[in-house]
BARO-132814 format. One line per field, with one value per residue (C-alpha): residue number from 1; z, y, x. Coordinates in Angstrom, 3 decimals. Last residue first. Layout:
BEGIN
i <- NUM ...
w <- Z ...
v <- Y ...
u <- X ...
This chain:
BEGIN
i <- 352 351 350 349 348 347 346 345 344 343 342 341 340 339 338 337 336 335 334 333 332 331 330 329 328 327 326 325 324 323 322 321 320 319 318 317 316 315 314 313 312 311 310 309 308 307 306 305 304 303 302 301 300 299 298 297 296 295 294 293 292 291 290 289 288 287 286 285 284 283 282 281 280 279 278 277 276 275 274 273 272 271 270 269 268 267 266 265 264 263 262 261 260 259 258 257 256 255 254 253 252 251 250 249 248 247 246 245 244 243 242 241 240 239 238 237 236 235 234 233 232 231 230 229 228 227 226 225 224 223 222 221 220 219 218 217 216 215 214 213 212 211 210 209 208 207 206 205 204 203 202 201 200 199 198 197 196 195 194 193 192 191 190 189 188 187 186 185 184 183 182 181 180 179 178 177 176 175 174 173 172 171 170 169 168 167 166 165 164 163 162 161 160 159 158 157 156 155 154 153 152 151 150 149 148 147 146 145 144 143 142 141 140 139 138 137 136 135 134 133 132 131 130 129 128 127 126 125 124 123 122 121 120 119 118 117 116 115 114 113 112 111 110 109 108 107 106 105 104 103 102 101 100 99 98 97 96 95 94 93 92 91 90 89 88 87 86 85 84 83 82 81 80 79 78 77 76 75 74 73 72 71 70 69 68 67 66 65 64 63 62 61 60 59 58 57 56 55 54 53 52 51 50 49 48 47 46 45 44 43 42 41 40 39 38 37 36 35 34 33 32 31 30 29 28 27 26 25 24 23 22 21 20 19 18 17 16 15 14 13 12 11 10 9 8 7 6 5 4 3 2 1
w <- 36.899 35.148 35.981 33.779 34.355 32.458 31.806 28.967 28.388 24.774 24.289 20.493 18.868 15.308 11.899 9.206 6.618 8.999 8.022 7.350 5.571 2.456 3.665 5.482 5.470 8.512 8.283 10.814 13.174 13.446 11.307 12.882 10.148 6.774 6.263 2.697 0.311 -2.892 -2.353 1.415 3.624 6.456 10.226 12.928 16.537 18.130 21.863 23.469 27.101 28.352 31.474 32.993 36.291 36.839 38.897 39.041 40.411 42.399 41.612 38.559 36.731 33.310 31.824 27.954 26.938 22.966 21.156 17.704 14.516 12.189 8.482 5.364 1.995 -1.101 -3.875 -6.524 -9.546 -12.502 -15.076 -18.775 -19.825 -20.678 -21.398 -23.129 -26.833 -26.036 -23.729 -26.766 -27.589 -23.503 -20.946 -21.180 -18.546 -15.589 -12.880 -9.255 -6.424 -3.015 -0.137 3.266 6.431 9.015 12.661 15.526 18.750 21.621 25.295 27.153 30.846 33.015 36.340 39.015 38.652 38.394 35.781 33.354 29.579 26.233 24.428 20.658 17.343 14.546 10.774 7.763 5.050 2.614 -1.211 -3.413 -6.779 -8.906 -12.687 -14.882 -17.977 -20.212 -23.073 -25.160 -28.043 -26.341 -25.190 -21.579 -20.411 -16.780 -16.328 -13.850 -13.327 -14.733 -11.644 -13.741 -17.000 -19.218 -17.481 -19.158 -21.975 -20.282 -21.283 -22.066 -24.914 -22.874 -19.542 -18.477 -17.493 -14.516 -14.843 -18.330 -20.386 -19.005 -20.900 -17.868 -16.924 -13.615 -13.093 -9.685 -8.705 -5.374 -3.816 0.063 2.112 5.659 8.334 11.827 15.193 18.196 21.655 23.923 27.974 30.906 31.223 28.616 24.947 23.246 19.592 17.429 13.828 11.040 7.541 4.531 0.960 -1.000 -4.334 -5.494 -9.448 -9.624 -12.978 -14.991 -11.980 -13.203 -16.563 -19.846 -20.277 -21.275 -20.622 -22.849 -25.883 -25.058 -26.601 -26.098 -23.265 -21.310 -18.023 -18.478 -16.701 -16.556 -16.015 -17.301 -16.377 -13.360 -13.461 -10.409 -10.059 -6.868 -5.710 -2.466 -0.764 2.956 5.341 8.699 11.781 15.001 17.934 20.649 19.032 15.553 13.856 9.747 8.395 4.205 2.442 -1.309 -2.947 -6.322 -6.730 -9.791 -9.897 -12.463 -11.195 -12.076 -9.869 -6.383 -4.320 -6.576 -7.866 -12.016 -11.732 -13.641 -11.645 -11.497 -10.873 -13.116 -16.258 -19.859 -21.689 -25.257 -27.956 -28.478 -28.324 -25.955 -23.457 -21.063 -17.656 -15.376 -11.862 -10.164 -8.852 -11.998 -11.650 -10.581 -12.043 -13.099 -11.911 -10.143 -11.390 -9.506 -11.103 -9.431 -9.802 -6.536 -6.499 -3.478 -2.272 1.359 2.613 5.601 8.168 11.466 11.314 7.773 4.099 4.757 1.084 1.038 -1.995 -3.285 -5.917 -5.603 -7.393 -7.134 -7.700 -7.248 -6.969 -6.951 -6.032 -5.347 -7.986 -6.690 -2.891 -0.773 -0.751 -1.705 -2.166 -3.174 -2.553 -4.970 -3.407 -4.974 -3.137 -4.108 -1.902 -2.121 0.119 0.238 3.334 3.652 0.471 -2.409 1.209 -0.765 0.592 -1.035 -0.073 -1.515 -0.544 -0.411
v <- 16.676 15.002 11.528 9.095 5.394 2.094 -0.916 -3.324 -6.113 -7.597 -10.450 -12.011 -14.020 -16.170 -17.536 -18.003 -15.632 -15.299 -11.283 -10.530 -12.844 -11.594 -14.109 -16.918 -19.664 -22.196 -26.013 -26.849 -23.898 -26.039 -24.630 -22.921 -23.195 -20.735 -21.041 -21.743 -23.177 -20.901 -18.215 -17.993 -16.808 -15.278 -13.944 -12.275 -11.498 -9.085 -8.125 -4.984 -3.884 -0.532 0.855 3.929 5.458 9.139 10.835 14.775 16.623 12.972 9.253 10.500 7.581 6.979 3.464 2.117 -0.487 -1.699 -3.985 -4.843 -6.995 -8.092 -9.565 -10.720 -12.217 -13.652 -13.721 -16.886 -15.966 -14.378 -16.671 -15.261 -18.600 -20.190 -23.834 -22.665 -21.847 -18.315 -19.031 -18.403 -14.978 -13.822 -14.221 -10.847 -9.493 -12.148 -10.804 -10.386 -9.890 -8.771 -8.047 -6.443 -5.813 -3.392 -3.670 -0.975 -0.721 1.448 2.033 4.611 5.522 9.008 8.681 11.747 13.854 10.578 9.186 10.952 9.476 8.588 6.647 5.297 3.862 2.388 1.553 0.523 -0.988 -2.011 -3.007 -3.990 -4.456 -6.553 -6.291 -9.007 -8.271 -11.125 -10.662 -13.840 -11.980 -9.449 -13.234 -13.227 -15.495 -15.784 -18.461 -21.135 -22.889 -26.697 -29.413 -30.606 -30.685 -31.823 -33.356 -31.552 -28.763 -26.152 -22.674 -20.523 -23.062 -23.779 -22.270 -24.271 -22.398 -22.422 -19.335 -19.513 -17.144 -14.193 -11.524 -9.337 -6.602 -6.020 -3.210 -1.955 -1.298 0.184 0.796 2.312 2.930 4.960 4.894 7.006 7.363 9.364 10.214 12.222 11.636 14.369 13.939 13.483 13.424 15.165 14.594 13.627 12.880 11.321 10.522 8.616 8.319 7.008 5.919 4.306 3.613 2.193 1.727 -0.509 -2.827 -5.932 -6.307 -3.939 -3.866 -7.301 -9.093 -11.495 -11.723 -7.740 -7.224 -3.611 -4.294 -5.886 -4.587 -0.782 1.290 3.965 4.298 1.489 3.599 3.214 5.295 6.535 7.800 8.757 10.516 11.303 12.357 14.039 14.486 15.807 16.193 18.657 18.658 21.234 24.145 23.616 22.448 21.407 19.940 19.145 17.976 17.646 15.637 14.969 13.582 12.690 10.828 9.513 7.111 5.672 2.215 2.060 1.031 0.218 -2.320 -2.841 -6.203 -5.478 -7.189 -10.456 -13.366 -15.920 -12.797 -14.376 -13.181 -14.487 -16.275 -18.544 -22.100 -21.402 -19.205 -17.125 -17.102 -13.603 -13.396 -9.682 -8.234 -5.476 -4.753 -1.057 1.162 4.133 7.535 7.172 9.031 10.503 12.917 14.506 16.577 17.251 18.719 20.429 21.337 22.499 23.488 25.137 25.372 27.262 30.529 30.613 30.703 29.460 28.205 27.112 26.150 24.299 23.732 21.113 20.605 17.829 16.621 13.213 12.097 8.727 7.043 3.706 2.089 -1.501 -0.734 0.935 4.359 7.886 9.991 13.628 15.442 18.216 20.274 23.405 24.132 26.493 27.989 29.812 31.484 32.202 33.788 37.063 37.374 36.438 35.734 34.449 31.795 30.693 27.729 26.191 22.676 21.245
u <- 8.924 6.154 5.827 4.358 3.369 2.910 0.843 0.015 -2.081 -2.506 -4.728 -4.939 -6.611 -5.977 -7.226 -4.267 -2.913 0.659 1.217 4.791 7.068 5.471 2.012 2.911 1.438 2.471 3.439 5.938 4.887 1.546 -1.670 -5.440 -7.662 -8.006 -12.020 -13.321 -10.357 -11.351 -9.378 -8.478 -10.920 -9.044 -10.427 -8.146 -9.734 -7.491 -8.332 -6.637 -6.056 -4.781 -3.451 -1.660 -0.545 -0.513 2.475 2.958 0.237 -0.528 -1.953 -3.814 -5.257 -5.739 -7.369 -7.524 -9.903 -9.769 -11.884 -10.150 -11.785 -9.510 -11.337 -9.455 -11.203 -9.369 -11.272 -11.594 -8.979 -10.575 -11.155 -9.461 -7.494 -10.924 -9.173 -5.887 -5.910 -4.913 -2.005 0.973 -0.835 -0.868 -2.994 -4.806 -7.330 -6.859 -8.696 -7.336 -9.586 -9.050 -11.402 -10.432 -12.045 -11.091 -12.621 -12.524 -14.306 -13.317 -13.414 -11.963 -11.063 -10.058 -9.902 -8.694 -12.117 -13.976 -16.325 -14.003 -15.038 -13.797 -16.107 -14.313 -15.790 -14.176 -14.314 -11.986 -13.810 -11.520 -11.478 -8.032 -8.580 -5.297 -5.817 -3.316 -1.528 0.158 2.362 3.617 4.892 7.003 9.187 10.764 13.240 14.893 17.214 17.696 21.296 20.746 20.161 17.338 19.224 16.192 13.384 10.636 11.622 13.682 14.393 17.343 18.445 22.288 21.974 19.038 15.395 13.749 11.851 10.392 7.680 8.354 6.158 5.085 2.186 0.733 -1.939 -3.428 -6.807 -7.226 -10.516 -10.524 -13.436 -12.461 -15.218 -14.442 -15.675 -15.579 -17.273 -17.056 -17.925 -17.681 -21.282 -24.138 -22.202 -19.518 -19.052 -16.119 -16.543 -14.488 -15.783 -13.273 -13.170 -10.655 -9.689 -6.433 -4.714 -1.669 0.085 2.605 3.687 6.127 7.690 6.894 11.052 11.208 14.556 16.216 13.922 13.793 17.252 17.958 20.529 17.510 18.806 17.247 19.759 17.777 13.878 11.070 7.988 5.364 2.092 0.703 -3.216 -4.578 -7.362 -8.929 -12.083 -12.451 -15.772 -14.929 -17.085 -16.537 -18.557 -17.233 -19.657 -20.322 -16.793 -17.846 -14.660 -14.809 -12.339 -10.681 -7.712 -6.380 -2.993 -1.078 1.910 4.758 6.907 10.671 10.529 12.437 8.954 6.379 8.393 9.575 11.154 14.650 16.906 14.492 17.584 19.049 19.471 20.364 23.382 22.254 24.323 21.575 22.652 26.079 23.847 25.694 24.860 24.290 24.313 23.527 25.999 26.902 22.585 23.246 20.074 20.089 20.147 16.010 13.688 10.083 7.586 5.195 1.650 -0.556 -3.871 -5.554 -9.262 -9.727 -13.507 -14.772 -17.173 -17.499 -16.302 -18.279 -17.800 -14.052 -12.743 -9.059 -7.669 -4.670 -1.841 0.918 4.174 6.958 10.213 11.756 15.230 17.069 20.776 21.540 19.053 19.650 19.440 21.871 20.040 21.022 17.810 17.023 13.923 12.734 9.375 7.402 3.934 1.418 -1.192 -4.404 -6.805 -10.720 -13.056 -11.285 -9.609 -7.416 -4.868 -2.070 0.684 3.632 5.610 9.242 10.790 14.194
């Protein structure tokens, strides 16, 4: 459900203000959530030509609690203490109780048939423990401060399209992208046994694990995300019937994540504050793309694409080439291993 107003203040300035409330009902551990939100913005036009667009976003998302009645429990006989063997209260960025702020401005100058765009953005989400909080009160069992605490993204980005000797334009764009998000936990034992709630070495090996946390042991890490995300495009018609493009695109990615408290039981470790070695991605895309018009109504298509994927892994130099039996993969999703690609792909439309 979502509410807009519109004011002209005057020729060359307008406003806006948004109201929005969405409501979710998912099969997921917090079954039911909603999330409202309100947005201000500006549009300055000093010229035909030019003009400038400034919003700010406020919202606050909650979900009704959270439904953790499958989730397997074990009772400790030493401490008295219903002890979690699964993460139901990992705080993700995906179902967690959010607040957000959004700040966002951009500029589009459009002189004749070139047009170029410069645009900014800021981000800040902080994550809060919402209903249904699994600990019970007893945060030697479950912490709330676990998982994501806050999220905090920067962007800028430039776009341009300009036409060029011919019948031939062409584009490009560079997006930069920091993100620096915060971790916090006090688990102190994932494979404990269901008598102590932890395990000292050897001790009931086969024992159902248990998830303790302890406040006193807190630990905080910084994850910063950096990408360059570029590309360049030539569209041209070197016949009236043909039209073809070529294009260039490459993202690259850097990650680091710095240890910024280990925790009062980790202090007397060797130098417990070392940032972990980064972790480096590169995929590099050259793209060909063909039109032709058969007849009024028929026009064939085609398109080629080559992918060359590069990963430098931590500290291990060069990710090589691995067998099926022995592959890394990364959420299930990305394979963080060195590869090509060739993608061919044809079609046809007919207008009736």
């Amino acid at each position: 459900t979502a509410l807009k107003l519109d004011y002209e203040i005057t020729s060359w300035l307008s406003g806006d203000l948004d109201l929005s409330h969405k409501y979710e009902k998912k099969t997921r551990e917090i079954p039911k959530g909603k999330e409202n939100a309100i947005s201000a913005g500006f549009l300055i036009r000093p010229s035909k030509d030019f003009f400038v667009n400034m919003s700010y976003l406020m919202s606050g998302r909650r979900g009704n609690g959270m439904d953790i009645s499958a989730y397997p429990t074990v009772l400790s006989t030493v401490t008295n203490r219903t002890y979690f063997t699964e993460h139901p209260g990992l705080r993700r960025i995906d179902v967690a109780d959010r607040n957000r702020n959004t700040a966002r401005v951009q500029m589009q100058w459009t002189p004749g048939e070139a047009n170029v765009s410069l645009s900014a953005r800021l981000t800040e989400d902080k994550y809060r423990l919402g209903k249904g909080d699994p600990t019970g009160g007893d945060p030697l069992v479950y912490p709330g401060l676990f998982g994501i605490t806050s999220d905090i993204t920067k962007s800028v980005g430039l776009d341009f399209s300009l036409p060029v000797i011919g019948n031939a334009v062409v584009n490009g764009y560079y997006t930069y992208d920091v993100g620096t998000r915060y971790l916090k936990s006090s688990q102190i034992s994932g494979a404990g046994n269901s008598a102590t709630g932890y395990s000292l070495p050897g001790e009931n090996p086969g024992s159902t694990s248990v998830m303790l946390g302890d406040p006193r042991s807190v630990w905080e890490n910084r994850m910063r995300d950096q990408s360059h995300i570029a590309g360049l495009s030539m569209t041209f018609v070197p016949l009236a019937k043909l039209k073809a493009m070529l294009g260039y695109d490459i993202s690259s990615t850097i990650q680091n994540l710095d240890t910024m408290y280990a925790g009062r039981l980790a202090s007397t470790a060797t130098d417990p504050y070392n940032s972990f070695p980064t972790s480096k991605r590169m995929l590099q895309t050259l793209r060909a793309a063909g039109e032709y018009k058969m007849t009024e109504s028929l026009t064939l298509a085609a398109n080629y694409a080559y992918e060359k994927f590069d990963a430098n892994d931590f500290a291990y130099g060069n990710v090589g080439l691995r067998d099926a039996s022995n592959a890394s993969i990364f959420l299930g999703v990305n394979p963080i291993r060195n590869y090509y690609a060739h993608t061919v792909g044809t079609g046809m439309k007919y207008r009736f």
